[in-house]
N, C-alpha and C positions, 0 to 999 in steps of 0.2 A: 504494500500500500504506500504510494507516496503520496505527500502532502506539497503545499502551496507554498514556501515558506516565503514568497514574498509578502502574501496576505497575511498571515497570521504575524511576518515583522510591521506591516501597516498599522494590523489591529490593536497591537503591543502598545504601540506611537500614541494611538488615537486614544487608546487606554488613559496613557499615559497624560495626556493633553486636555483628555475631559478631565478625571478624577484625583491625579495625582499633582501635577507641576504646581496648578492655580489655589494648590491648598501648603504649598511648600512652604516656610517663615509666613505662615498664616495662619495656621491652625487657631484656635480658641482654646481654654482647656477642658472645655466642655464637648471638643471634635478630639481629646487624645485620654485614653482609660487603660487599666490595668487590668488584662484579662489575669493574668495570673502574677505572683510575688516577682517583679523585678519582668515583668512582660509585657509591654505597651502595645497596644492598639491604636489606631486613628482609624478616621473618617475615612481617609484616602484608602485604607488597605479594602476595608466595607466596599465601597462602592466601586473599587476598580475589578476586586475581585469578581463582583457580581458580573459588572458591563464584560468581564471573560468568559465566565462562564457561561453566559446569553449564548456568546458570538463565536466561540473556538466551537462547539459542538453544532454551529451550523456550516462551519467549513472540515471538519470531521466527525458527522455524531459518536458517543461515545460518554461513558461517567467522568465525572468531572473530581479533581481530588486538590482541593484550596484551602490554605491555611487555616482560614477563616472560618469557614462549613465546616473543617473537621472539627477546630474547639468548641463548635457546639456539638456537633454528631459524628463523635473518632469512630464509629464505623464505616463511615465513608472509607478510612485506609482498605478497609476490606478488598474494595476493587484493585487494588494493584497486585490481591495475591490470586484474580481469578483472570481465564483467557479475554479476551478483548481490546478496546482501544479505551486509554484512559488521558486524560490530560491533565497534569499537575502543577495547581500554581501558586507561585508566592508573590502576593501583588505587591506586596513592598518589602522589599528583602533589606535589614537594615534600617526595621523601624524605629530602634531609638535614635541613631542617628537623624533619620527625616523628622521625628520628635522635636530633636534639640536642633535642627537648621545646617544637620551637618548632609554637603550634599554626596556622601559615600551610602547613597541608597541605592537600590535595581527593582528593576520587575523581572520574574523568573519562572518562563514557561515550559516546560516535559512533555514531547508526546510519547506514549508508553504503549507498546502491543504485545499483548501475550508475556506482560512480566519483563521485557526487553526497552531500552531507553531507546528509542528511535530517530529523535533529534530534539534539539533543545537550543532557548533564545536565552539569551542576559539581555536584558535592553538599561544601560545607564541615562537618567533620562535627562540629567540638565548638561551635561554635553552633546546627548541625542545621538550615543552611539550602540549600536548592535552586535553583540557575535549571534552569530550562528554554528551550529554542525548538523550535520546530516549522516548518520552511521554509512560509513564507510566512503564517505562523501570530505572529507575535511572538516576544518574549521575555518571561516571565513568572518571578515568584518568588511564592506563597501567594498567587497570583489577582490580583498586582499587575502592570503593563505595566511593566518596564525602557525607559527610554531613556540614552541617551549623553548627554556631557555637551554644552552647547551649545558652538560651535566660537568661543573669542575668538582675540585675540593672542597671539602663539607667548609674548611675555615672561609672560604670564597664564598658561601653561600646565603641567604638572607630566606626566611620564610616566616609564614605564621602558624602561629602557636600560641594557643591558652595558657596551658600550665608548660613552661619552660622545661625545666626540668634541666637534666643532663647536657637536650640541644644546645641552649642557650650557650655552655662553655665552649662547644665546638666548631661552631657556624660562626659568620660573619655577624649577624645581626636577625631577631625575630620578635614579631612584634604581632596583636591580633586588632582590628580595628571596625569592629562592628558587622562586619558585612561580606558573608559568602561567599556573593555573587561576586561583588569585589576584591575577593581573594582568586576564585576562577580567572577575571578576567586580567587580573594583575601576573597568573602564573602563565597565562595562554600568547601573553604581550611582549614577555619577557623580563615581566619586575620583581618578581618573586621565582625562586628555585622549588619552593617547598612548601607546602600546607599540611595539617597535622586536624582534623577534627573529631570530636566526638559526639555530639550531637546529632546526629544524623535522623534530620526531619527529611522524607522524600522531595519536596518542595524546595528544602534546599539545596540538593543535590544531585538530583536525577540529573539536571542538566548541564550543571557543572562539569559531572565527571567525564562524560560522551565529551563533550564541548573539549578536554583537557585532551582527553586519549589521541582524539580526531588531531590535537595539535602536538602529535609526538610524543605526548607526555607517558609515565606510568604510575598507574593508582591502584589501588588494594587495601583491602581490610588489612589491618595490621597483622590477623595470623593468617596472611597469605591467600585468604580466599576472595573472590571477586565480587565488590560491590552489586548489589541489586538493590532497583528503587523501589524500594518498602523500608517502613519503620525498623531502627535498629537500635534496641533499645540497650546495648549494651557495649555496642562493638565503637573500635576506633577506625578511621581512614587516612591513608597517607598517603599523598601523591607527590611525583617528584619527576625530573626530567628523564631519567629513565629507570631500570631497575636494578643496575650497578648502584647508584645513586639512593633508591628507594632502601634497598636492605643496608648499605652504613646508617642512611638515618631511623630505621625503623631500631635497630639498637641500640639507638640511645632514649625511643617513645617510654614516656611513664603509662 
């Protein structure tokens, strides 16, 4: 099955343009709430979420798996462990940054078939720029090829990371700065060597990691086994410019 991706980059934009930009250093605090202890919501995430979900299942029908919709009904992840087409999204990846006026936010779309990431959007949206990949297709931004950075020595190397640990003494520099999508699209560009997560919401990652692979990169569960987009409620992911590179660092993950 392939998809449009020029459309659905359109619809990302247009998302982006109705529900998110014109609420950017705007919000009210009555437009930003705590769904959960230290987890912000806005208005923006609400409504852009919805205007995708309307609109991507009329250019592929199929269940729909968004941030938002599952913190009210987490059985929605259900669909990503059964055959089908699903589309998974994070209408504001980096919401307390959009919160606090920091503009290191994204919007972040997965199409997923049969349990398989198929391709996947980052849209950055006050620069107004796009990646894309398409499994087995690349990684592309305005008709350009992404690749990852080349793989040097771990002291050479700069990545993110939450809990430092061991990394921190060996690599050049690591740092974690709100936002996912913007660690993707910072490893796919060539500004980062390395990202370390454990978190792993689908929403944030499905498209991330397709998006990385397509751009030469290598990713993995830390014991070795291969990412799949569904909820993981325990596991850590590591990806890095290749897998020389990925096993020195994964030696030093807590």
């Amino acid at each position: 099955m392939s998809v449009d991706a020029a459309r659905v980059t359109q619809l990302i934009r247009e998302a982006t343009e109705a529900e998110i930009l014109p609420r950017f250093k705007r919000l009210s605090r009555e437009q930003i709430r705590e769904k959960k202890p230290n987890q912000l919501v806005t208005d923006a995430d609400v409504m852009a979420e919805r205007l995708l979900t309307r609109r991507l299942v009329d250019i592929i029908p199929g269940s729909v798996v968004g941030e938002e919709a599952v913190d009210a009904n987490p059985a929605l992840l259900d669909a990503l462990h059964a055959p089908g087409v699903v589309w998974v999204i994070d209408p504001v990846d980096g919401t307390g940054n959009f919160a606090n006026n920091n503009p290191r936010f994204a919007v972040i779309v997965a199409l997923v078939i049969d349990g398989v990431t198929v391709a996947g959007w980052i849209h950055d949206p006050v620069p107004n720029r796009t990646v894309f990949a398409e499994r087995g297709q690349g990684a592309w931004r305005d008709g350009n090829r992404l690749r990852v950075a080349a793989e040097v020595p771990l002291a050479q190397m700069t990545g993110s990371v939450k809990k430092h640990g061991r990394v921190a003494d060996r690599v050049l520099h690591v740092a974690r700065r709100g936002s996912a999508a913007h660690d993707y699209l910072d490893l796919v560009t060539g500004r980062l060597h390395f990202a370390h997560f454990r978190k792993l919401m689908p929403w944030d990652h499905a498209a991330g990691v397709l998006i990385h692979a397509e751009a030469g990169g290598y990713g993995a569960m830390l014991d070795g086994s291969a990412y799949t987009p569904v909820l993981h409620a325990d596991g850590q992911l590591l990806l890095a410019p290749g897998a020389d590179s990925w096993r020195q660092l994964s030696q030093l993950m807590e």
